[in-house]
KETORMAR-353515 format. One record per residue (C-alpha): residue number from 1; residue in three letters; x, y, z. Coordinates in Angstrom, 2 decimals. Layout:
   nr  rest     east    north       up
  NUM   ALA        X        Y        Z
...
***
This chain:
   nr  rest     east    north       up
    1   UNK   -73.96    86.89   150.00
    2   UNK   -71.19    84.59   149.00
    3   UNK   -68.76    85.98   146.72
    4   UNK   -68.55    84.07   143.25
    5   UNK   -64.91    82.58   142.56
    6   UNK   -62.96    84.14   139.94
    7   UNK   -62.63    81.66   136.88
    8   UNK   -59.55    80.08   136.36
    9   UNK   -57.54    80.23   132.75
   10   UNK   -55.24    76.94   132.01
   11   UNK   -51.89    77.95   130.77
   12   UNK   -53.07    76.64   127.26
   13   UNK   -56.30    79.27   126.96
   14   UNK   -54.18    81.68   128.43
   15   UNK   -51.15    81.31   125.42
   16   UNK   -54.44    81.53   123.03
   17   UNK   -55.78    84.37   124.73
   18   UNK   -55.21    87.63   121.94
   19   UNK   -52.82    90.25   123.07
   20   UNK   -55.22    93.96   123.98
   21   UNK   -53.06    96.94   122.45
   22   UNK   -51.34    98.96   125.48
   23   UNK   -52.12    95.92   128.01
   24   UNK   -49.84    93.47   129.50
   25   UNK   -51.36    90.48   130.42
   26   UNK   -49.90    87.67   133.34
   27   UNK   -51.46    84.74   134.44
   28   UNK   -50.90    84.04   137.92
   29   UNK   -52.22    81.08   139.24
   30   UNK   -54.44    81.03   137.14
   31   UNK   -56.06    84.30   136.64
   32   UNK   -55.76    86.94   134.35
   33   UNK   -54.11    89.81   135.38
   34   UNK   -54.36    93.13   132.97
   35   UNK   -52.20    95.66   133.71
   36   UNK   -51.30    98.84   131.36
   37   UNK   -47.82    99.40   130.06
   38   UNK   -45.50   101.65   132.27
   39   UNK   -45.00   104.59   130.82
   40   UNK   -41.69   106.90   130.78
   41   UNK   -40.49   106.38   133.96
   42   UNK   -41.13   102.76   134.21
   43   UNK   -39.40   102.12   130.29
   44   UNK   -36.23   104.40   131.73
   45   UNK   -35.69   102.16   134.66
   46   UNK   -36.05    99.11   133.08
   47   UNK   -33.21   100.11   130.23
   48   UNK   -31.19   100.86   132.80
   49   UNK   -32.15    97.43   134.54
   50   UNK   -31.39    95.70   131.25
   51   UNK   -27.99    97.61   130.61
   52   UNK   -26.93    96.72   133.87
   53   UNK   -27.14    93.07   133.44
   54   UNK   -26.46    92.87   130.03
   55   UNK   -22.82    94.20   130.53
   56   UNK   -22.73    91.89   133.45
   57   UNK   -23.82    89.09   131.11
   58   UNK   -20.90    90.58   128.36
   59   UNK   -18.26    90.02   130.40
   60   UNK   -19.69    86.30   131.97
   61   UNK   -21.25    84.51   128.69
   62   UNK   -22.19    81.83   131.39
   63   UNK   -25.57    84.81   131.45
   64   UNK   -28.37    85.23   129.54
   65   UNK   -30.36    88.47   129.35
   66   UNK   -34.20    88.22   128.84
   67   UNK   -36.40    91.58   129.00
   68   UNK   -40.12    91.17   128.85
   69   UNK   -39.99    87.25   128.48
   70   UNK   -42.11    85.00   129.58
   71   UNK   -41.58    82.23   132.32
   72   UNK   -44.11    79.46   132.76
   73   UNK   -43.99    78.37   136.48
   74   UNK   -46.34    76.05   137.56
   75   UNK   -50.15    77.46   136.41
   76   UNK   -48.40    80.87   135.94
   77   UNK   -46.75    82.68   132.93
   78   UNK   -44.77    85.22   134.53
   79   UNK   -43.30    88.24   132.79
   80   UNK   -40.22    90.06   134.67
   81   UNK   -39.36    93.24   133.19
   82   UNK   -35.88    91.64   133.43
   83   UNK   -34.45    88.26   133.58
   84   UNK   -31.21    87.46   134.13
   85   UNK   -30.73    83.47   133.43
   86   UNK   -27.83    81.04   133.94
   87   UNK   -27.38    79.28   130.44
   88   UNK   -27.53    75.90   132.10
   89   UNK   -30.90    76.33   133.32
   90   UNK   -32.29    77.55   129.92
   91   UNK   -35.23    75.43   129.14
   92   UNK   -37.99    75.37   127.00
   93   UNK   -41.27    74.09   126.83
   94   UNK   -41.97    72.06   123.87
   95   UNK   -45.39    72.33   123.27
   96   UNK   -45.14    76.39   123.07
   97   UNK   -41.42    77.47   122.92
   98   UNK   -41.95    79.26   126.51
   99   UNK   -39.20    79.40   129.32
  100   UNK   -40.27    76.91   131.97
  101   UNK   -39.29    77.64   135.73
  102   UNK   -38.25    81.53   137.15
  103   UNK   -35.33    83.44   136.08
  104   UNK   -31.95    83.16   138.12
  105   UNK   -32.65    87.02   139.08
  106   UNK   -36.52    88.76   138.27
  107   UNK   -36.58    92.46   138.04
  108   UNK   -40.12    93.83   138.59
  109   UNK   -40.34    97.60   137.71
  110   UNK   -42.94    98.52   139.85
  111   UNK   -45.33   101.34   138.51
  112   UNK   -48.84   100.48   138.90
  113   UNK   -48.97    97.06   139.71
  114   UNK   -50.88    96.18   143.66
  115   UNK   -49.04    94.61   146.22
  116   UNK   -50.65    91.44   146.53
  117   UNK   -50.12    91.05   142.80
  118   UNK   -46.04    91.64   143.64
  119   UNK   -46.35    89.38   146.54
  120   UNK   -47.86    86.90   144.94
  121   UNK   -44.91    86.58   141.72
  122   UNK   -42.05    87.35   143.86
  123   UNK   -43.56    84.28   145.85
  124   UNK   -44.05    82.28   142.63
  125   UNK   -40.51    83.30   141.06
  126   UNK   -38.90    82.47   144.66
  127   UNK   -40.69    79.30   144.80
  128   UNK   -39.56    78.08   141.06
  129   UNK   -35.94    78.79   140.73
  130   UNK   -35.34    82.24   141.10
  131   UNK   -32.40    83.04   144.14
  132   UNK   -33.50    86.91   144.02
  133   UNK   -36.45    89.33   143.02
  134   UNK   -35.36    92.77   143.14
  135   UNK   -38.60    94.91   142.89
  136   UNK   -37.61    98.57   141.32
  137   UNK   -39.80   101.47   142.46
  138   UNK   -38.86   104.65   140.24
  139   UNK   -41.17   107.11   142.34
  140   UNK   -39.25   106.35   145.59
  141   UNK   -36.02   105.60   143.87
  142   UNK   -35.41   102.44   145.85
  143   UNK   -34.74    98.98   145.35
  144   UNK   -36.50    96.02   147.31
  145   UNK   -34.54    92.49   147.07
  146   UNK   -36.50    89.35   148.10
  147   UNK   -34.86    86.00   148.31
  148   UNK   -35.24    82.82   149.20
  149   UNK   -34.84    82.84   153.06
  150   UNK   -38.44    84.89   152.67
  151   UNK   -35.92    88.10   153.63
  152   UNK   -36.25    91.24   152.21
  153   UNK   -33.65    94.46   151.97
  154   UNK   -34.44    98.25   151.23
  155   UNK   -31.54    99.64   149.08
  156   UNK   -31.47   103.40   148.81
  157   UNK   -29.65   105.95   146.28
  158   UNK   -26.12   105.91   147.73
  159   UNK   -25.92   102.30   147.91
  160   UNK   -25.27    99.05   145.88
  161   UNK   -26.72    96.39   145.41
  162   UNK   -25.57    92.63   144.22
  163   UNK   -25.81    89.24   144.65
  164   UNK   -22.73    86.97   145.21
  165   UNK   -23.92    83.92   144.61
  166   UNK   -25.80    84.40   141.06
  167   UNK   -23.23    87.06   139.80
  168   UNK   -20.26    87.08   140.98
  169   UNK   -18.29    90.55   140.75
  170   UNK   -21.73    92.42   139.72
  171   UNK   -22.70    95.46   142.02
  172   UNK   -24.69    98.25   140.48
  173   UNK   -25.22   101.69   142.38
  174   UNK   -28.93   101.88   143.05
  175   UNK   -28.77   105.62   141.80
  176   UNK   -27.83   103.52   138.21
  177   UNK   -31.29   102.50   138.11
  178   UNK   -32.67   105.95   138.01
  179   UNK   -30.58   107.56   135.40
  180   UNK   -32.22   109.78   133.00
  181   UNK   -35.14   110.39   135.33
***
């Protein structure tokens, strides 16, 4: 038996697509991806994602700071649980006031989301303008940072973590990310 392609949503029926109460909703290529809001643990970690950049952005105004906004990339409307973008690359699209191509930095708490799902954005956000993806998982208290050579790197409580060539002088202490868990 011959399995029966999913259907695929344009980026227009997607935007008029009504928002499900406790569901987050990313289209990736075009599907529909449903996932339910991260609870505690997840919020905690991305405040302390947000904070992080955010005083980074303070003290560089050349930064924005985006949580839980919307990037349309190709037939995808991503949603990092933190952006961090370069104010020169701030774009919108006209027709729906969205932020077209991938964050300078994506952070993607990762709670209950599958792999392939994370595989698949990082890909996307790496592909469309991001330099790094830094994938937070608050039950192993680690942080995974993808870039664009297609490398990854494990960063462990006791370490730090940064990126040179997107923020220069920011380095966080990966325990910094876990605070108040």
């Amino acid at each position: 038996m011959a399995a029966i392609p999913a259907t695929l949503v344009s980026v227009e029926e997607f935007l008029a697509m009504p928002e499900q109460d406790g569901l987050r909703s990313e289209l990736i290529e075009g599907e529909v991806f449903t996932m339910s809001r991260g609870g505690r643990n997840h919020e905690i970690v991305k405040a302390n994602a947000n904070e992080l950049l955010v005083r980074f952005a303070l003290s560089n105004r050349a930064y924005r700071v985006f949580p839980e906004s919307m990037y349309r990339v190709s037939q995808s409307e991503l949603q990092p649980d933190v952006g961090l973008v370069r104010l020169d690359r701030l774009t919108a699209d006209s027709t729906a006031g969205l932020m077209t191509g991938a964050p300078d930095l994506a952070v993607e708490v990762v709670s209950s989301e599958p792999a392939s799902i994370l595989e698949r954005k990082v890909k996307l956000y790496l592909t469309h303008g991001s330099h790094a993806v830094w994938a937070v998982f608050p039950d192993e208290r680690i942080v995974r940072r993808y870039d664009r050579s297609g490398a990854s790197q494990r960063f462990e409580e006791g370490q730090t973590i940064s990126e040179p060539e997107i923020t220069p002088g920011f380095e966080a202490a990966v325990s910094a990310f876990f605070e108040g868990l």
